[in-house]
C-alpha positions as CSV (number, residue, x, y, z in Angstrom):
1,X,4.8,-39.3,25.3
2,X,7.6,-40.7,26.8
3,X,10.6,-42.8,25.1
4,X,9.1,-45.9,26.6
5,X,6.1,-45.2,25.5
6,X,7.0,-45.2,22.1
7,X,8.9,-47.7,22.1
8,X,6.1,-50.1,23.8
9,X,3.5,-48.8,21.0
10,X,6.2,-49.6,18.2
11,X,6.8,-53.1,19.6
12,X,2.8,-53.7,19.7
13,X,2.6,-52.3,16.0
14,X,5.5,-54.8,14.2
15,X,4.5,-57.3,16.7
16,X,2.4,-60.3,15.2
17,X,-1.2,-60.7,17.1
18,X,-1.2,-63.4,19.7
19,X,-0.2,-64.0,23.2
20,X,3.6,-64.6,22.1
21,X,4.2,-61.5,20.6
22,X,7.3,-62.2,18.3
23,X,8.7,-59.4,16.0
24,X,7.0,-59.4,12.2
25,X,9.2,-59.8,9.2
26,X,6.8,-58.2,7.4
27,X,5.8,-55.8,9.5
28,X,9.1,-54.1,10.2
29,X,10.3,-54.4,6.4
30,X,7.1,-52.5,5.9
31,X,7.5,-50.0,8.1
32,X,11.1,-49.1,7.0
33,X,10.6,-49.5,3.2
34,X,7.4,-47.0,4.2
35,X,9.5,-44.5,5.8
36,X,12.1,-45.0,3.2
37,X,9.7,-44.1,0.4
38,X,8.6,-41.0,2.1
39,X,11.9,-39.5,2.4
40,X,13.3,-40.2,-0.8
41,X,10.3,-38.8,-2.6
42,X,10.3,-35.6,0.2
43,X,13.6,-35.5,-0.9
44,X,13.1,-35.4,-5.0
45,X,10.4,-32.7,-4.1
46,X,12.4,-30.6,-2.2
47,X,15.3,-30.3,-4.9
48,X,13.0,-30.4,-8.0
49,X,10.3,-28.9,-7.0
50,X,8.4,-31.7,-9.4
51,X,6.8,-35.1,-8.4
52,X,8.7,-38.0,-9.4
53,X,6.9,-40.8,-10.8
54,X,6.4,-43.2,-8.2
55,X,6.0,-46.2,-9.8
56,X,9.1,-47.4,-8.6
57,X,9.0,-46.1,-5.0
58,X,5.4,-47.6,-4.9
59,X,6.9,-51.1,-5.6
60,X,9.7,-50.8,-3.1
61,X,7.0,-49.8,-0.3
62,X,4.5,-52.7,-0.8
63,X,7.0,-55.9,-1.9
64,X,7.6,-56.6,2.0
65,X,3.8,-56.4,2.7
66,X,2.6,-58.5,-0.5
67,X,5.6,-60.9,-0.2
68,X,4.6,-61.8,3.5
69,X,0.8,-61.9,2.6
70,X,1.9,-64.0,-0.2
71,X,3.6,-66.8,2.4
72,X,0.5,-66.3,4.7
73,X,-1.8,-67.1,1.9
74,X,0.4,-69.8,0.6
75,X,0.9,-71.3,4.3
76,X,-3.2,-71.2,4.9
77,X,-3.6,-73.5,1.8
78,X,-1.4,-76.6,3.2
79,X,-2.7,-79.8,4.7
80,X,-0.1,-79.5,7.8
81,X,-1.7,-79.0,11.0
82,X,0.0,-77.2,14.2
């Protein structure tokens, strides 16, 4: 796989469906807080040997997701028209 290759499938991932195209909020918070989670826990493995409780991390990872599912929810609900 090349690097433009990549970079095309990442754009189409945190992209939001529709002929425009336009960059997610939600989907690139998402993505990083993700990838965030799974190093810092990879991390407390690797130096404890132990699994850390992952209450916390689990919270961190899905607040971007839920918060823009929220707003989606919230927007489909309003009498506005566009």
């Amino acid at each position: 796989m090349t690097l433009v290759g990549l970079k095309k499938i990442l754009r189409e991932i945190h992209s939001e469906p529709g002929p425009n195209g336009t960059l997610s909020w939600g989907r690139c918070a998402s993505s990083l807080s993700l990838v965030s989670g799974i190093i810092w826990v990879s991390h407390i493995l690797v130096h404890t040997h132990g699994l850390p409780a992952l209450d916390g991390v689990t919270a961190f990872t899905l607040a971007p997701y839920a918060s823009n599912k929220i707003t989606t929810a919230a927007q489909s609900f309003s009498n506005s028209t566009q």
